[in-house]
C-alpha positions as CSV (number, residue, x, y, z in Angstrom):
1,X,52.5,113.4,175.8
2,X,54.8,112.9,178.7
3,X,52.7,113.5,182.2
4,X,53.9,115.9,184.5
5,X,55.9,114.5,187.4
6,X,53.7,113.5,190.6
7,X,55.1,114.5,194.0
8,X,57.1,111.8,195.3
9,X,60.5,112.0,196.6
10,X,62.2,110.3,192.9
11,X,59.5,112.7,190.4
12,X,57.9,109.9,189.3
13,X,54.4,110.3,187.2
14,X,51.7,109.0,189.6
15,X,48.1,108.5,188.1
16,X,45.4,106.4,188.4
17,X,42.6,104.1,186.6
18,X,39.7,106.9,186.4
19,X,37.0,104.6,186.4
20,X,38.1,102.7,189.9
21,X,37.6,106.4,191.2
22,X,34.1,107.1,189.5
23,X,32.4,106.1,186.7
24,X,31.3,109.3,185.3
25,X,34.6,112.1,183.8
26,X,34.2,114.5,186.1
27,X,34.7,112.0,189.0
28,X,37.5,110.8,187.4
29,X,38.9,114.3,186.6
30,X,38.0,115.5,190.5
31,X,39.4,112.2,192.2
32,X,42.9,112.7,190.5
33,X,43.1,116.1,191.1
34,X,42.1,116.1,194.8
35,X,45.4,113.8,194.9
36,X,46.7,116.7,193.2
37,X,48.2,114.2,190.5
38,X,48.6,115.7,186.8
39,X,47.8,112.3,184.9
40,X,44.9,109.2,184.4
41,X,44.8,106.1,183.0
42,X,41.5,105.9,181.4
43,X,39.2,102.2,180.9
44,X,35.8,103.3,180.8
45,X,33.8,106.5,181.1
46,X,29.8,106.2,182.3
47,X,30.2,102.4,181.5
48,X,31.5,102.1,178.2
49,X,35.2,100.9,177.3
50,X,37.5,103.3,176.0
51,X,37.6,101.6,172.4
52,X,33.6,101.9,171.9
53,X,33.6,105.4,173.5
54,X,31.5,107.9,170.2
55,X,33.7,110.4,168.6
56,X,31.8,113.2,170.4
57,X,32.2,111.5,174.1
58,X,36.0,111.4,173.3
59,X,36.1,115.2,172.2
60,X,34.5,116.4,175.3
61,X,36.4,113.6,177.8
62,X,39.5,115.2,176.1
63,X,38.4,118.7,176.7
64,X,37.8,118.2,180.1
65,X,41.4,116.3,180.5
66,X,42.6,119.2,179.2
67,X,40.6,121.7,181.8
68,X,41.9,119.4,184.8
69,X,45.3,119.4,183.9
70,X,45.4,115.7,183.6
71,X,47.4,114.2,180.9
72,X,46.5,110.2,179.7
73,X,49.3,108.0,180.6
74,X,47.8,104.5,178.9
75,X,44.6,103.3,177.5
76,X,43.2,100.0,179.1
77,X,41.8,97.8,176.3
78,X,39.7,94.3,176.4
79,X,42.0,92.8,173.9
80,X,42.9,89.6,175.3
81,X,41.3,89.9,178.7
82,X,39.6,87.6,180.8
83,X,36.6,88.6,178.5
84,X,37.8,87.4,175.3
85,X,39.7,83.9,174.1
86,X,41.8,82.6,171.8
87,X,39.7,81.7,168.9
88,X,38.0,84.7,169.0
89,X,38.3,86.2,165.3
90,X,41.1,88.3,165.1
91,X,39.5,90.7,162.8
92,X,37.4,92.2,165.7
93,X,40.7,92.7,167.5
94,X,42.2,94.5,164.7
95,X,38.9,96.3,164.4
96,X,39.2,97.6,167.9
97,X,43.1,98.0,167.7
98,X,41.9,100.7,165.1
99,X,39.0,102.3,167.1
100,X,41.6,102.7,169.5
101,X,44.1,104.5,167.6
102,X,41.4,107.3,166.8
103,X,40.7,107.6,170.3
104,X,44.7,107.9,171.4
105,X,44.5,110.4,168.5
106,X,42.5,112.5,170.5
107,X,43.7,111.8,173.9
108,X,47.1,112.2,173.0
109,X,48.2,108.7,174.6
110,X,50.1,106.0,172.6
111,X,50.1,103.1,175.1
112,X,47.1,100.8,175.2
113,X,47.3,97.7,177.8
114,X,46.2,94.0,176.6
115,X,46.5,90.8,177.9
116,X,47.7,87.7,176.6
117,X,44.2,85.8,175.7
118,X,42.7,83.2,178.4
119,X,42.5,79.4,176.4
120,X,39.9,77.9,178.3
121,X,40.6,74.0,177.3
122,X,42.5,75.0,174.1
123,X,45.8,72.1,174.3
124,X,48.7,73.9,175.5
125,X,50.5,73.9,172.3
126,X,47.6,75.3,170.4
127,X,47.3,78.2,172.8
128,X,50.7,79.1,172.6
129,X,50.7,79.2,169.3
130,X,47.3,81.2,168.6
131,X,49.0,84.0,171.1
132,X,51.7,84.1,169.6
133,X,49.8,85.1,165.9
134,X,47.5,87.4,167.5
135,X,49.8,89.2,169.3
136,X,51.9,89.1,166.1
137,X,49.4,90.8,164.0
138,X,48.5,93.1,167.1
139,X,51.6,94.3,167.2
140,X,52.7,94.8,164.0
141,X,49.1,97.2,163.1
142,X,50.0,99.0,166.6
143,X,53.4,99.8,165.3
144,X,51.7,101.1,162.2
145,X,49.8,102.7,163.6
146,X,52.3,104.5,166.5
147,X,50.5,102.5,169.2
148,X,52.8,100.6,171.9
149,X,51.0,97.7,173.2
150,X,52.0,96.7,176.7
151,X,50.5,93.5,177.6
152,X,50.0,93.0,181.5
153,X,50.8,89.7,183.8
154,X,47.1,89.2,184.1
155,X,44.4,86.8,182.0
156,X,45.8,85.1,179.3
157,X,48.5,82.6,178.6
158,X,51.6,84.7,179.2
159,X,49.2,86.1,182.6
160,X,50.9,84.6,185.7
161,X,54.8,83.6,184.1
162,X,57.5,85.6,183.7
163,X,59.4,82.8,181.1
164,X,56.1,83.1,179.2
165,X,56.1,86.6,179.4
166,X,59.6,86.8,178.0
167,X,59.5,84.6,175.5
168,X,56.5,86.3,173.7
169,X,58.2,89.4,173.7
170,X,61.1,87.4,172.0
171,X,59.6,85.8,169.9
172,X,57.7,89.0,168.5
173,X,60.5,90.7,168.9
174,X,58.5,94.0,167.9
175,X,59.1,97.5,169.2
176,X,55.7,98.2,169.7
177,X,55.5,95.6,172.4
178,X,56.6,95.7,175.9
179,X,54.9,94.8,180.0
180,X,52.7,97.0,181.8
181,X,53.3,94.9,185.6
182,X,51.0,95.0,188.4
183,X,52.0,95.1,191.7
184,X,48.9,93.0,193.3
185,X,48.1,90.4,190.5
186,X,50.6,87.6,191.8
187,X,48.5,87.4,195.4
188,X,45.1,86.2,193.7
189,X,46.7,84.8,190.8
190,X,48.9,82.4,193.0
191,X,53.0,83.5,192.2
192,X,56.0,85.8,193.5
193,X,55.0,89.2,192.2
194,X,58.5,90.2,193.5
195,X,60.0,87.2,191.7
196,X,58.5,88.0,188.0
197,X,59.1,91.5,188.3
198,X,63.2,90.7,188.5
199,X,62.6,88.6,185.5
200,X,60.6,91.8,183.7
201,X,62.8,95.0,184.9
202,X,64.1,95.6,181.3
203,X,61.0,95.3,179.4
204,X,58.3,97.0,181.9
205,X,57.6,100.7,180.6
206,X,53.8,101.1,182.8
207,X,53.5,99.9,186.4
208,X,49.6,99.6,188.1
209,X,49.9,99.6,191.7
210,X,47.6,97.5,193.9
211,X,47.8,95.3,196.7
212,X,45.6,92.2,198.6
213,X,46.0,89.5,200.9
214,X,44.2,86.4,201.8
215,X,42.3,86.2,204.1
216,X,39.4,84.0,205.2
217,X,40.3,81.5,202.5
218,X,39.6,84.6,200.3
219,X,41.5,87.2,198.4
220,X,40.8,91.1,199.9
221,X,42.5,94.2,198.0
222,X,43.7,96.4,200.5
223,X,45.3,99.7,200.6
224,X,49.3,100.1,198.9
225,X,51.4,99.3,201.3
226,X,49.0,96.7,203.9
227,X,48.7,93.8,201.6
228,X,51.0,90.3,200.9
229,X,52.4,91.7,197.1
230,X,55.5,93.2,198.9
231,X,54.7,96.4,197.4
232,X,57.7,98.1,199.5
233,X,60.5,96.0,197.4
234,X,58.9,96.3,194.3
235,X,59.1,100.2,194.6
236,X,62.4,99.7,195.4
237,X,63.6,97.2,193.2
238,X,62.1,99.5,190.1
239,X,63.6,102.7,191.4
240,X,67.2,101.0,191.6
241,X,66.5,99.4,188.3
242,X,66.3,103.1,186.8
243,X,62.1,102.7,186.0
244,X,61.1,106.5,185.9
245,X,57.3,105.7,184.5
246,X,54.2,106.2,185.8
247,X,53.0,104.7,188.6
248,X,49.1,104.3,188.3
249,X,46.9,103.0,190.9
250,X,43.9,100.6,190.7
251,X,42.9,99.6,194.0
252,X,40.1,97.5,193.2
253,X,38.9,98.9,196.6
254,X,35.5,99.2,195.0
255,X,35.5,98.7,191.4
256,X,36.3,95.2,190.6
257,X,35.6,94.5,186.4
258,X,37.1,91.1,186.0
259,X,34.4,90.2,189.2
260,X,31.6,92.5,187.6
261,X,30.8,93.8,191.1
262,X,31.0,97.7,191.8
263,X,30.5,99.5,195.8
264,X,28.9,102.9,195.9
265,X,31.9,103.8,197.7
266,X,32.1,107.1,195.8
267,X,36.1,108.2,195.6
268,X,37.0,107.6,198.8
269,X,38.5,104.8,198.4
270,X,40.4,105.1,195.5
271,X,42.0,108.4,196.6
272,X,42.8,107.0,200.2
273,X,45.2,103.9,197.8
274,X,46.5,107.4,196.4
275,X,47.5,108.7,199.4
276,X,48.7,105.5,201.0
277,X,50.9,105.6,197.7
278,X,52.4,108.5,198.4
279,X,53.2,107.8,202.1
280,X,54.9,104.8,200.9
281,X,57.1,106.6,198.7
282,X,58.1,109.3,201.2
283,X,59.0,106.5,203.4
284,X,61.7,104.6,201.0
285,X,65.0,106.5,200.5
286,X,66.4,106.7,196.8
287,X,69.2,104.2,196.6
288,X,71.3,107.5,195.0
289,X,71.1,109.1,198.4
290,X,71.4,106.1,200.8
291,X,74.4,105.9,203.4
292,X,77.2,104.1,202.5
293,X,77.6,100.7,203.9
């Protein structure tokens, strides 16, 4: 289903990652809308990952979606996250590639985020080369099954290089396969954020907002907008490149899952990064409307 347009100067759909927000679905349902946003982007619901989530759980999650307004703008998977490996057997990923089409089903959402599979000691060659099957067979069962994976510059061996990146999506060459970007993932991860996303333009189709900085010989998420990812230009440099998706955040204010560590922060947090959001996008002009030179 194609969200509703969130209130920002260009129309853009603006959401969030529920479960950075609260872990329970009415949280998630009540932090969006006090944003007054129309769409989520849904991990986990009291704990469990979106592909384990019962039949039942799904029904009512989707009932209540329904209730709030909120339409589901991507499904955020394990596959190939820092979780998993390489050699882990494919069949469980196909497995859950399948769970997750019955719960898109119901949620009415046919994106589902992966990664590109940490190698931990694998030889470079052989890593390459098991990512590039998996995702193979990944992709090929998504596109049966309607699904568009979009794998993000995160874990994984395509994680933290846009040549990488590109090439896999080359070499699959599948249309069930494209980039979900994040902002904030170059500052921890070490690399121009700004830089890979000029590389991506063409082939990102989800965009998750965050931001950090270092500081203390340590990496701190911060609020969009007050961190070192040079969230300001990306915005920019999407908006000019004629990206109209959603923009989702995940602040990592609080909820951290590649760390483990959670903050009984409540929503606070998270819908303060939505409001920052929005302040940052009523302060950049649309390149349409800008003043001649």
């Amino acid at each position: 289903m194609t969200p509703k347009p969130g209130r920002t100067p260009w129309d853009a759909p603006l959401a969030g990652i529920g479960d950075e927000a609260a872990p329970d679905a009415a949280g998630q349902c009540a932090a969006l809308r006090q944003l007054g946003w129309h769409a989520i982007e849904i991990r986990s619901v009291d704990g469990i990952g979106i592909a384990e989530l019962p039949a039942r759980a799904c029904a009512d999650l989707a009932a209540r979606l329904h209730e709030a307004d909120l339409d589901v703008v991507c499904l955020d998977s394990t596959l190939g996250n820092w979780g998993s490996h390489a050699t882990d057997p494919l069949s469980a990923d196909l497995a859950t590639l399948d769970a997750l089409a019955r719960r898109a089903e119901v949620l009415r959402c046919r994106w589902v985020r992966v990664m590109s599979y940490p190698g931990g000691g694998l030889p470079a060659d052989r890593w390459r080369a098991l990512v590039l099957e998996r995702l193979t067979r990944l992709a090929e069962r998504a596109e049966r099954l309607g699904l568009t994976l979009l794998v993000e510059n995160c874990s994984g061996w395509a994680g933290t290089s846009a040549e990488r990146l590109a090439w896999l999506l080359d070499e699959i060459a599948s249309p069930a396969l494209g980039v979900l970007f994040d902002t904030g993932n170059g500052v921890p991860h070490g690399y121009d954020g700004l830089a890979m996303l000029e590389r991506l333009l063409p082939r990102v189709r989800h965009v998750q907002v965050k931001d950090a900085r270092h500081e203390g010989g340590r990496v701190h998420y911060t609020l969009p907008g007050r961190g070192e990812a040079q969230l300001p230009a990306m915005l920019d440099l999407l908006w000019s490149a004629g990206y109209r998706g959603p923009l989702s955040i995940e602040p990592h204010l609080a909820h951290q899952p590649h760390a483990g560590t959670t903050r009984s922060a409540g929503p606070a947090p998270f819908v303060a990064a939505g409001h920052a959001l929005t302040e940052l996008l009523a302060r950049l002009t649309p390149p349409a409307v800008r003043a001649p030179r």
